[in-house]
C-alpha positions in Angstrom: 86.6 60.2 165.3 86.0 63.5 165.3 87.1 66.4 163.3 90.9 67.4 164.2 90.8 63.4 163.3 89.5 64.1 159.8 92.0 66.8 159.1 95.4 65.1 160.2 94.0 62.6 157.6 93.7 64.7 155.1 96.9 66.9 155.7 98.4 63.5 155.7 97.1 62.8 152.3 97.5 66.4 150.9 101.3 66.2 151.4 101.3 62.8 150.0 98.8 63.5 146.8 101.1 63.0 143.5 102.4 65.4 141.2 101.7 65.3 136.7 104.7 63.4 136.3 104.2 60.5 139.1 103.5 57.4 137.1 99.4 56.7 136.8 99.2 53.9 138.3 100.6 55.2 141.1 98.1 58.4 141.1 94.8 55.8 140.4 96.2 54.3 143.6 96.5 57.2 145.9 92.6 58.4 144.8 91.5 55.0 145.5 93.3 55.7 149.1 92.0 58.6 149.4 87.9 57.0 148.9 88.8 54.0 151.4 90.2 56.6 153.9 87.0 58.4 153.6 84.9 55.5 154.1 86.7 54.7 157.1 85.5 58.5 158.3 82.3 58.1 156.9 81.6 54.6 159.3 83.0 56.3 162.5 81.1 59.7 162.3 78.0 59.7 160.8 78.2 63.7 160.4 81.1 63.7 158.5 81.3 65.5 155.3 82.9 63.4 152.5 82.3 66.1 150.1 83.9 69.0 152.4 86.6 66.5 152.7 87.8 65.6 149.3 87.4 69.4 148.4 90.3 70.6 151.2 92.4 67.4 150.0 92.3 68.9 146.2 92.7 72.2 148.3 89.4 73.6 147.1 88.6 75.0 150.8 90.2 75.1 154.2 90.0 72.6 156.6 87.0 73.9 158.1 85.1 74.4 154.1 85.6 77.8 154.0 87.5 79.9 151.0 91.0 79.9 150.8 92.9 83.0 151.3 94.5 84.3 148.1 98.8 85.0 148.8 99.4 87.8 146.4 103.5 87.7 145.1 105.5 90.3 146.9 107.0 89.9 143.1 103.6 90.9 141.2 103.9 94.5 139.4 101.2 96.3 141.4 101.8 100.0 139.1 103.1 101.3 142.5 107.1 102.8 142.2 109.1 100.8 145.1 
C-alpha cells in the first residue's frame, strides 16, 4: 500500500466518522474501526504514520500532515463598508 492508499481510507472513514448525537455504541465502534484499519496500514507499509493518520481523520492536518487552511465567512464583519 502506499500513500494515495492511506488517504482513500481515511477520506472513507472521515465521511463516515459519527456525529454527538449518533448513539455510543455506535461511535466506540467506528474508533475501534478506525485502529483495525490502521493496523492493517501499519502491517503493509512499514513507513506508514499512524499518528499522521488518525490526526487528518479527526481533521487535525491535511492528508499530507500539513496545517489546514483556515476558510474565513464571506459573512464575518471584517469593519470594511460593502
Amino acid at each position: 500500500m502506499i500513500k494515495k492508499h492511506f488517504i482513500a481510507l481515511a477520506d472513507a472513514l472521515r465521511h463516515r466518522k459519527p456525529d454527538k448525537n449518533w448513539d455510543p455504541d455506535k461511535i466506540v465502534q467506528w474508533e475501534l474501526d478506525v485502529k483495525a484499519v490502521a493496523d492493517v496500514c501499519a502491517r503493509f507499509n512499514e513507513q506508514f504514520d499512524r499518528a499522521r493518520w488518525m490526526d487528518y481523520i479527526a481533521g487535525e492536518c491535511g492528508p499530507c500532515g500539513g496545517t489546514i487552511k483556515k476558510v474565513h465567512s464571506p459573512a464575518r464583519f471584517t469593519g470594511c463598508a460593502v
